[in-house]
Steps between C-alpha positions, in 0.01 A plus 500: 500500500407603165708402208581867290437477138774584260262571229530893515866464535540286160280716341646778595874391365306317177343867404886674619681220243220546243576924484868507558489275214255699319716814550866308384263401205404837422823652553708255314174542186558879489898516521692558177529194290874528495747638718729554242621851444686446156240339292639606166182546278161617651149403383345690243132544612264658288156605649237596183255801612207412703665158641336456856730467820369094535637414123826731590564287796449218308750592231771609774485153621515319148846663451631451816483832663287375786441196673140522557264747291182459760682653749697757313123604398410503822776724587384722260139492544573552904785655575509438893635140377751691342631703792480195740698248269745802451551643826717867499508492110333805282185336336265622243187541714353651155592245218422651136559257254655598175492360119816485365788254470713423778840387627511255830726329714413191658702618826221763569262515757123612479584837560759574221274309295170737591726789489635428159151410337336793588828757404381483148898525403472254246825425302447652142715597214512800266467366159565696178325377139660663213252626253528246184483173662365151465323310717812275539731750549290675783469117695860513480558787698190418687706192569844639544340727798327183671143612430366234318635210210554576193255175395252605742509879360449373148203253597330860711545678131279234299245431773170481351269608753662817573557589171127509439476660858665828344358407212791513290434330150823299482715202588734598746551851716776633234467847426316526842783489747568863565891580530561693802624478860355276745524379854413161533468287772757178486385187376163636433238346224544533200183565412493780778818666248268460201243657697683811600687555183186441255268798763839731461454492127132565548568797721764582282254559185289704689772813414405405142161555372578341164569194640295472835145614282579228263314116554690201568552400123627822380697610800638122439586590141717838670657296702653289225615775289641671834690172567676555170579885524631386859785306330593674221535848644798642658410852527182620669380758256571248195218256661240650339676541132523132543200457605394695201658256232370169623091665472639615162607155422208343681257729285655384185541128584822517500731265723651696825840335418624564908797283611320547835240245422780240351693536810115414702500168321864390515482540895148454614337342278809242425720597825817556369723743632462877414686510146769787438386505171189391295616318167333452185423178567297618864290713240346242318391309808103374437379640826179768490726721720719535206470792370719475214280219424131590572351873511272621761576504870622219632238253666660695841707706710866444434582717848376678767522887431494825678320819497738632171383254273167419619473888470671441139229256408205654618571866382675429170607833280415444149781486230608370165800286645487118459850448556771573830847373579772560738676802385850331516630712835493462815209743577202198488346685261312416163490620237107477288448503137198508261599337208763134495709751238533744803553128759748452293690789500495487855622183530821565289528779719472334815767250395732761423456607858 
């Protein structure tokens, strides 16, 4: 009688163990990370354009979000896996992966994850720049609304490389930030908020032909004298009476003599608070910006402006005036003179007020 072999048999139950194990494997790899349904803060994920599915799984599982990032790119790249491991759930049998920056739970399973990438709903937030600001000013709303630091914001503004990329003969992006209302992605690059803000202001232009025909040096030039306008006007239609007086004053040689620039120094350049008033002493500060102290423009924009006094600056009337000051009321207006007899007069006046 022939002994039976239990070869097949152990085989058999060797290759059963080896897949049921497989198959726990694979279903305890592709289950949510945590089964906690009160995780108090998600992940912030942000996925840059053009980022391929392989480097997005990758990232997923760097943060946490998933336990294994070959298999959640399998899932992806074959999305039969994804319907077996996840039996009777809705599955995205045509996964479109979005840019865009992202909120994720580490309780949720490939599914909500696919589903979520490829919405597009990224979380954003309307931002609104007041015409008239500095660089430091805009990172701190930038800031306040969770888009980017303020120290990162301010590091974007003086980089180098894509300064010269625009071309823009300067320092830093000041003057160059174009004030307006954007939608911004959360905890996006700075750089990327340079980026948008400096091609608004170059779209912007484009409404002006004395400014967008002009080169890079001259428009520069504009720019700085528009930066000025932008803080000492109040009134729209004044912008280009002011305007009028610093060319006058610039033509002559003659110092601009705008608390606007003072005020530039004592919190940019030397980062004190905004001062309620400028004092005599603030005047004679030995800074090139001062222009109480040097004439000419100063070496740069003391703000980013809008359309009014770029507008101001690049179609200036001609007049006789050289000098302006608040009229005393509450209007905002100014009131311009052509002679310092006729300043004067106004002056007295305006204190009577």
């Amino acid at each position: 009688m022939k002994k039976k072999s239990f070869l097949p048999i152990i085989f058999v139950s060797v290759f059963f163990l080896f897949a049921v194990c497989t198959v726990l494997f694979l279903i305890q790899q592709t289950r949510a990370v945590s089964s906690d349904e009160n995780l108090e803060s998600a992940v912030r994920i942000e996925i840059p354009y053009g980022m391929s599915v392989k480097n997005v799984a990758s990232l997923l599982k760097e943060n946490g979000i998933v336990k294994n990032d070959t298999l959640f790119y399998i899932s992806v790249r074959f999305p039969a896996f994804l319907k077996v491991m996840f039996p009777g759930q809705t599955t995205n049998a045509k996964f479109s992966l979005k840019s865009g920056t992202y909120y994720l739970q580490k309780n949720m399973d490939y599914p909500e994850i696919q589903k979520i990438l490829s919405s597009g709903q990224t979380e954003y937030a309307k931002v609104v720049i007041p015409e008239g600001l500095t660089i430091s000013r805009i990172g701190m709303i930038l800031e306040e609304n969770r888009i980017c630091s303020l120290s990162d914001f301010k590091s974007a503004c003086k980089n180098q490389s894509m300064l010269k990329e625009y071309g823009i003969p300067a320092e830093s992006f000041e003057g160059y930030l174009f004030p307006d209302t954007y939608f911004l992605n959360i905890g996006m690059k700075a750089e990327s908020v340079v980026s948008i803000m400096v091609d608004n202001f170059f779209t912007k232009i484009k409404e002006v032909p004395a400014l967008s025909e002009k080169n890079a040096e001259d428009l520069n030039q504009i720019l700085i004298l528009a930066s000025i306008v932008e803080r000492e006007y109040r009134v729209a239609d004044e912008a280009p009476l002011i305007a009028s007086v610093f060319k006058n004053r610039l033509k002559y040689n003659i110092g601009l003599y705008s608390c606007a620039t003072v005020v530039y120094i004592l919190t940019e350049i030397e980062g004190r608070p905004h001062p309620e008033k400028v004092y005599l002493n603030d005047l004679k500060i030995d800074n090139p910006y001062n222009t109480y102290k040097y004439a000419g423009l100063t070496p740069g924009p003391i703000s980013n402006p809008g359309l009014v006094a770029l507008n101001a600056a690049a179609n200036t009337p001609k007049t006789n005036y050289f000098f302006f000051q608040v009229d005393g009321g509450d209007s905002g207006r100014h009131v311009f003179a052509e002679t310092f007899d006729e300043h004067k007069t106004n002056h007295n006046l305006s204190v009577k007020k």
